[in-house]
N, C-alpha and C positions, 0 to 999 in steps of 0.2 A: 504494500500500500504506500508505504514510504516515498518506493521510486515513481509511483503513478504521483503522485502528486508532487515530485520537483517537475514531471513534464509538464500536470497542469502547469506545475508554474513558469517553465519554460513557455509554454504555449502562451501564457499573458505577457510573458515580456515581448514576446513578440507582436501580439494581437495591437499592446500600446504603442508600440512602434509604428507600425502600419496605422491606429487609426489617430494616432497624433498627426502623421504625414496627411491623411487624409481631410481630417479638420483642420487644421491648417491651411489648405487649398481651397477649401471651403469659408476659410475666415476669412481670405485675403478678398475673393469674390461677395462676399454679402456682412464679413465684419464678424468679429471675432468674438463679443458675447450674440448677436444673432446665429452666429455659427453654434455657439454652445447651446440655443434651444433648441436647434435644430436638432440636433445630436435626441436633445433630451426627448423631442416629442418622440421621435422614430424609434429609440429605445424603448421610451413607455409604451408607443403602439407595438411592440415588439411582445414585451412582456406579457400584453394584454393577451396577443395570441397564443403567446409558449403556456400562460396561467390556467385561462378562461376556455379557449378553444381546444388548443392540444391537452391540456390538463397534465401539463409534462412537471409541475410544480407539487414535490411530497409535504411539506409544510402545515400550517397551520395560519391563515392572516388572522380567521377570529381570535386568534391572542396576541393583538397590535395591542391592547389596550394594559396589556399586562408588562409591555416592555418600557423600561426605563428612558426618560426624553432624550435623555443625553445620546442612546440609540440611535437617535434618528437623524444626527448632525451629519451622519454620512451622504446624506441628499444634500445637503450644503456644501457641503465639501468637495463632491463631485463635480459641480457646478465650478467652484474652482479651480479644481486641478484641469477638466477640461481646458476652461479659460487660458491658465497659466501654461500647460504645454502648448498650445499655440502659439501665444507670444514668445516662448522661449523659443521650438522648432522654427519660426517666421525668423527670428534674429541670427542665433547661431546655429540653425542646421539638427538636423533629426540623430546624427552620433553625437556629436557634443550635449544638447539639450537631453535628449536621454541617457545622458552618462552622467549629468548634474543629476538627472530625478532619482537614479539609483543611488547614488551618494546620498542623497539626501532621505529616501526608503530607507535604506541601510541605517542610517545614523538613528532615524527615528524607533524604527524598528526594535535596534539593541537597546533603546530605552522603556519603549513599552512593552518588550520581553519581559526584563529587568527586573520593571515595577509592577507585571502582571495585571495590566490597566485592560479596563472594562470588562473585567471578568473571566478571562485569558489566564491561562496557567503561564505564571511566573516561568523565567528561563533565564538562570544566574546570567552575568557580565560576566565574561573574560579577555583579559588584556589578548589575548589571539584575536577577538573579533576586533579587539580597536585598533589593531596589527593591520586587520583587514578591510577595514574603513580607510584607516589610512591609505594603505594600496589604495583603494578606489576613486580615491580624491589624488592622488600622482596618478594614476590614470588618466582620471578629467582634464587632471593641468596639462598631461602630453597630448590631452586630444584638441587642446586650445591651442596650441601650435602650430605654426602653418610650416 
């Protein structure tokens, strides 16, 4: 199970790649929070068929009411990171820009491990990951080099 899900998570760094580039081209033609609702409605019509029609969702929504608000800042937040990789991919380029986002995953990441935030099993620090942060960020600086 382990290995199926570093692919999913290959499969997402990828996925953001591609639709960073995509939105992007999209923002430059219609503008870049117009581009982000764009994104959102076709997503949520997306959902609505995967939910509602295909019924491809095992879940539960009637227990929205039971989730914490603080839950739901993710819908905020999406709205920005959209935003924000556009303008970064529009300025410097879809490997540089995505090799800031991942520094900046990464960094956040080893912290809400850490401190096992929202609910998340805790997952000590160790000076190896900040070993490997650091790589990551001499990465980005070599990728800012022309």
């Amino acid at each position: 199970m382990f290995l199926i899900a570093l692919l999913l998570a290959f499969v997402a760094g990828i996925s953001m790649a591609v639709q960073g580039t995509l939105n992007t081209g999209l923002g430059k033609i219609v503008g870049l929070l117009e581009s982000t609702f764009i994104v959102h409605v076709i997503g949520t019509l997306t959902l609505l068929v995967l939910l509602f029609l295909l019924r491809v969702g095992k879940g539960n929504l009637g227990k929205m009411a039971d989730v914490p608000w603080y839950l739901y800042l993710g819908g905020i937040i999406s709205v920005l990171i959209l935003y924000t990789v556009q303008a970064g991919i529009a300025h410097t380029g879809v490997a540089t820009a995505t090799t800031a986002i991942i520094v900046g995953q990464v960094g956040t990441a080893l912290l809400l491990d850490h401190l096992g935030c929202f609910g998340l099993e805790k997952v000590p620090f160790t000076w190896y990951k900040a070993i490997g942060v650091i790589f990551l960020a001499l990465g980005a600086k070599l990728m800012l080099t022309k």
